[in-house]
C-alpha positions in Angstrom: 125.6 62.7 96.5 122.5 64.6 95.2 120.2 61.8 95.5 121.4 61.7 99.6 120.6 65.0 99.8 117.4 64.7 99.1 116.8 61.7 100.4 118.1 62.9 103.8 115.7 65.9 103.5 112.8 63.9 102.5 113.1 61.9 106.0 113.8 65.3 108.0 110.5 66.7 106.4 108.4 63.8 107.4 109.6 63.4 110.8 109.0 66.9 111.4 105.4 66.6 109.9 104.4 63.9 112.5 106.1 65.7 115.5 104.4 69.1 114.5 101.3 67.4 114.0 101.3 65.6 117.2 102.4 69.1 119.3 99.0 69.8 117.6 97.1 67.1 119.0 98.7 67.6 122.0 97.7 71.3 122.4 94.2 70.7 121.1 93.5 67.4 123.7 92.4 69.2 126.6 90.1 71.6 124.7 88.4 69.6 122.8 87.6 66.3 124.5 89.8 64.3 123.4 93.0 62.2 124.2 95.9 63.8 121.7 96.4 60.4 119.7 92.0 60.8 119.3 92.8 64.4 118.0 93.2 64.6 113.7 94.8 67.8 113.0 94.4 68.3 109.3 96.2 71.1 108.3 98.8 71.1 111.0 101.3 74.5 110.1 104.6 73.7 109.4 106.2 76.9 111.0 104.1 78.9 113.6 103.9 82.4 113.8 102.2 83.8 116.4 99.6 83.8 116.5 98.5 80.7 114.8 95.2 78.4 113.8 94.5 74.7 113.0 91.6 72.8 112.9 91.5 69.3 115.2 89.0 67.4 114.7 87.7 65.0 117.7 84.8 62.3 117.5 83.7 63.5 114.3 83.0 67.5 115.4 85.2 69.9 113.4 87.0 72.6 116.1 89.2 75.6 115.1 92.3 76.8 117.4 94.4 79.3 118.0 97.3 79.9 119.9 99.0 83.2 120.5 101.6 85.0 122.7 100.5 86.0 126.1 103.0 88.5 126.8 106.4 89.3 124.6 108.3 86.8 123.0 109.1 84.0 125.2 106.1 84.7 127.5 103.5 82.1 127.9 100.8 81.4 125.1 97.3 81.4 125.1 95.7 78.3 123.6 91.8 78.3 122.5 89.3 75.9 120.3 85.8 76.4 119.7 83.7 74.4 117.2 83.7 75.5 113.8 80.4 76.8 112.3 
């Protein structure tokens, strides 16, 4: 039973590792210059707080983002990259 356990968390973890890394492309495509499957995000975060960075890298130039909350919670966020120095 143990061993399912874990095994069944093992699979959750890694499928939510690719999704959150691939909202992470997403986010950063349009910013960067890049279509999201061209977008590497490193250091994706596993649970956002707002507001929250990553890097995404595109055609070999290194960017940092950052998304936060435009209003309150539920409100719209506001999404911006710049390269890193």
């Amino acid at each position: 039973m143990r061993k399912a356990i874990l095994s069944f968390a093992f699979i959750v973890a890694t499928v939510t590792a690719c999704s959150t890394t691939s909202n992470y492309q997403r986010k950063s495509a349009g910013f960067v210059g890049c279509m999201p499957d061209d977008v590497q995000v490193p250091d994706a975060p596993d649970f956002a707080m707002m507001p929250v960075s990553w890097t995404a890298i595109c055609k070999n130039q290194r960017y940092v983002c950052t998304e936060s909350l435009a209003g309150g919670p539920g409100m719209a966020t506001n999404i911006h990259c710049s390269p890193a120095k």
